[in-house]
C-alpha positions in Angstrom: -13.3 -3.2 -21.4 -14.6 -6.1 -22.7 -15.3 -9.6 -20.5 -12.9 -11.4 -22.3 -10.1 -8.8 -21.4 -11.2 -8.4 -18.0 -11.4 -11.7 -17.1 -7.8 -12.3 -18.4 -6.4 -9.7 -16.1 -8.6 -10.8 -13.2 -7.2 -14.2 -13.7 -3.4 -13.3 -14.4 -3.7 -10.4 -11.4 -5.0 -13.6 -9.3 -2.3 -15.6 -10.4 1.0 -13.2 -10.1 -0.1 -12.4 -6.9 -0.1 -15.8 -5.7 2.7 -17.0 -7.4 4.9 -14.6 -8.8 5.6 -12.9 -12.5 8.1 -15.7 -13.8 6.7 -18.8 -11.9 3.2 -18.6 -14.0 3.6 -18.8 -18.0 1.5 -17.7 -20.7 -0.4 -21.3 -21.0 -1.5 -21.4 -17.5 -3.0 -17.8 -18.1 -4.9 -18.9 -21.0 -5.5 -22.5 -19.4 -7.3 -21.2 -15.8 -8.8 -18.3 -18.2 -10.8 -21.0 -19.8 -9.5 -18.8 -23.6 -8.0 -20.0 -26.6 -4.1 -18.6 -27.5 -5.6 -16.8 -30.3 -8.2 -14.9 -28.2 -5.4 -14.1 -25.6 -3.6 -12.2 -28.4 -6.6 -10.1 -29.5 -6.3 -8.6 -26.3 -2.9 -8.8 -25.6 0.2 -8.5 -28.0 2.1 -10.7 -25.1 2.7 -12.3 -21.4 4.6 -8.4 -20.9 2.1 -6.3 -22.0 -0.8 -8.3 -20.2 1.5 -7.7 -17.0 2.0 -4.7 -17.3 -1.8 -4.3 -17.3 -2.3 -6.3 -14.4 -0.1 -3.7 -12.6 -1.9 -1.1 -13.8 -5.2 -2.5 -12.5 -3.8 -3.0 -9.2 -2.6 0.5 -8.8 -6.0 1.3 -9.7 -7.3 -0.4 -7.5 -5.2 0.0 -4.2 -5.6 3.9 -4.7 -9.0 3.7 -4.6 -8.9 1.2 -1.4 -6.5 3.4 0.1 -8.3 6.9 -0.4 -10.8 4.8 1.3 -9.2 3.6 3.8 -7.4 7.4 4.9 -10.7 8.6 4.5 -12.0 6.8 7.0 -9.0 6.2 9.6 -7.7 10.3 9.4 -10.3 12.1 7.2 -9.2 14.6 5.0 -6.4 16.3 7.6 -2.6 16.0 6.3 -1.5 15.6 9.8 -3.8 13.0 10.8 -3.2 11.4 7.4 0.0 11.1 7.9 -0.3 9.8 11.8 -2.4 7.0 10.8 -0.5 6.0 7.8 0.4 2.6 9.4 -2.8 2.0 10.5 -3.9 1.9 7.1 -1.5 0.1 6.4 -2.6 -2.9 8.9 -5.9 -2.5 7.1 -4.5 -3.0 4.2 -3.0 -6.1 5.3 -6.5 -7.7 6.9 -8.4 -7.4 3.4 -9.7 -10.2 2.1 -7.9 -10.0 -1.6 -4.7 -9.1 0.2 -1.9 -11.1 -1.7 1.2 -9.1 -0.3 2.6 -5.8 -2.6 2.5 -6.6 -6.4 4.9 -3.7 -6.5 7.5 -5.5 -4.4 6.9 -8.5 -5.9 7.7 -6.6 -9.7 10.5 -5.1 -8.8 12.2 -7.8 -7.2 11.3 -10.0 -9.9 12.8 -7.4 -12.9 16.0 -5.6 -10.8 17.2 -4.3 -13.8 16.0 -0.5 -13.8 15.9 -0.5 -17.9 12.9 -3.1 -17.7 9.2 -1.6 -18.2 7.9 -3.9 -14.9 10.8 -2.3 -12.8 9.9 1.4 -13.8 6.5 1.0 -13.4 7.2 -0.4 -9.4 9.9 2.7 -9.3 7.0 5.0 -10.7 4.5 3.4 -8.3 6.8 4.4 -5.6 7.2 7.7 -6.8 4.2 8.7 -7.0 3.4 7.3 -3.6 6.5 8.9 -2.1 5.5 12.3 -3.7 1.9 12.4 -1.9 3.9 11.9 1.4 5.5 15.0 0.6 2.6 17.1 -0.1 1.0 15.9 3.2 4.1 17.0 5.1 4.2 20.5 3.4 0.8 21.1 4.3 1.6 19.6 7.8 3.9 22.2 8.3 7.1 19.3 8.0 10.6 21.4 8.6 12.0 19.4 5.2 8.9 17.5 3.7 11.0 15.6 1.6 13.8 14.2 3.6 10.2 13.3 5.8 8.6 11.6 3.3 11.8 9.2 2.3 11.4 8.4 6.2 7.8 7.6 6.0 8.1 5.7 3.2 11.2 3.5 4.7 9.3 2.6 7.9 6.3 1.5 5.5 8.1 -0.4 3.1 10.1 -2.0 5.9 6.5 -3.0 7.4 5.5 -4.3 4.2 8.7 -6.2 4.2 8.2 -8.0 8.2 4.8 -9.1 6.9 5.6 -10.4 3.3 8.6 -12.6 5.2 7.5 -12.9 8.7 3.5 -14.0 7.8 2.3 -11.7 10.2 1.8 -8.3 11.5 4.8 -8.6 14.0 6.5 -5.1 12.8 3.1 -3.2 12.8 3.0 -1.9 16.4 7.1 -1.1 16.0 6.1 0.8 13.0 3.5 2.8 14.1 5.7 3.3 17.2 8.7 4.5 15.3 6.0 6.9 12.4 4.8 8.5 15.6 8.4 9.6 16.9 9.2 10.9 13.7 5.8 13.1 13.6 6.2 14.3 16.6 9.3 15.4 16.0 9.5 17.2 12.7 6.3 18.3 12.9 5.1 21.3 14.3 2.6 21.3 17.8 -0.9 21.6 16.4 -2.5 24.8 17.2 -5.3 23.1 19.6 -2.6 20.4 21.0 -1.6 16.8 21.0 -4.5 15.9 23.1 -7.2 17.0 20.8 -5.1 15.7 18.3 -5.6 12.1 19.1 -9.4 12.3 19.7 -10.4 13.4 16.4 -11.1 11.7 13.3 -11.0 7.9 14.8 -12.7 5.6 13.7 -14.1 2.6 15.7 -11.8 -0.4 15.7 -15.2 -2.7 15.4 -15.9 -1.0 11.4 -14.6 -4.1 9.2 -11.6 -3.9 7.6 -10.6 -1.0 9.7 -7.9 -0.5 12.8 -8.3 2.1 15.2 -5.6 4.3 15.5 -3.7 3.7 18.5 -2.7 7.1 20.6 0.3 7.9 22.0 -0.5 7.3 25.2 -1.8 3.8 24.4 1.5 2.9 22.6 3.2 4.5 25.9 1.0 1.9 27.9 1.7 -0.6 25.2 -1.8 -1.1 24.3 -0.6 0.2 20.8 -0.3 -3.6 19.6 -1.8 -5.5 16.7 -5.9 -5.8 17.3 
């Protein structure tokens, strides 16, 4: 990728996060990227097809961060991946580049379902909701699909609180509610639910990274925000 292309996307990306799809135009692009309009369209045919990239960079992007971020909250256990998926979640929320979910933000901004911004979100989600379902087969999940439509409700309603609310006010009710649902259409694990919640923590004091809270904890209500 040339500099000149990235920087475009790195600017727009910046920008539509911040602001929204329709609120920023093509000269305010080109204006903050410091380009002229003809070396915008050597990289890009249009405002649609440079957005469309932008999404595509941040998808790249968050599944990296998120790999990461499972990786280091669950390890590389279905069940625990899916235990600690709002954890992640709240980490997600603390990074520094957070600007809320682009893929929200895209489909809201282009409801129709026939428009390529809309069935790229729809895809995004897809994809997502699909990997949810392979964690719950391999967690042993009674119907892994119906499962995963309820894990990705509770997350996307998180999502929601904290794009409207400002804060992380729904996380501990999430969490709350994802462990309920585990618990229940999941099998025991062999070794117990005790063992279960003292493996693959990590520390709450790593940056960028919430512990997950345990059962117990959320019983005691120590399961809020840290």
């Amino acid at each position: 990728m040339s500099r000149t292309r990235e920087k475009l996307l790195e600017v727009a990306l910046e920008l539509f996060a911040r602001n929204g799809f329709h609120a920023i135009g093509l000269d305010a692009i080109i204006n903050a990227a410091g380009v002229s309009k003809q070396t915008f369209y050597n990289h890009f045919e249009s405002k649609d097809d440079l957005l469309l990239a932008t999404l595509e960079l941040r998808k790249e992007r968050e599944t990296k961060l998120f790999a990461e971020l499972f990786d280091e909250l669950a390890g590389k256990d279905p069940r625990e991946q899916l235990y600690a998926h709002i954890d992640v979640i709240q980490a997600w929320f603390r990074q520094p580049e957070w600007r809320g979910c682009i893929c929200i933000r895209a489909a809201a901004e282009f409801p129709s379902p026939t428009e390529p911004a809309h069935q790229f979100a729809a895809a995004w989600f897809e994809a997502t909701r699909q990997q949810q379902q392979y964690l719950a087969t391999l967690a042993g999940a009674r119907d892994p699909m119906k499962l995963s439509l309820q894990i990705m409700t509770i997350v996307e309603g998180v999502i929601n609180v904290r794009h409207i609310a400002g804060s992380e006010s729904g996380v501990a009710a999430a969490r709350e509610l994802l462990h309920e649902l585990l618990d229940r259409e999941l099998p025991a694990p062999p070794d117990g639910p005790a063992a279960r919640q003292s493996r693959g923590r990590t520390p709450a004091s790593a940056p960028g990274v919430v512990r997950c809270a345990s059962r117990q904890e959320l019983a005691r209500g120590a399961g809020a925000e840290r």
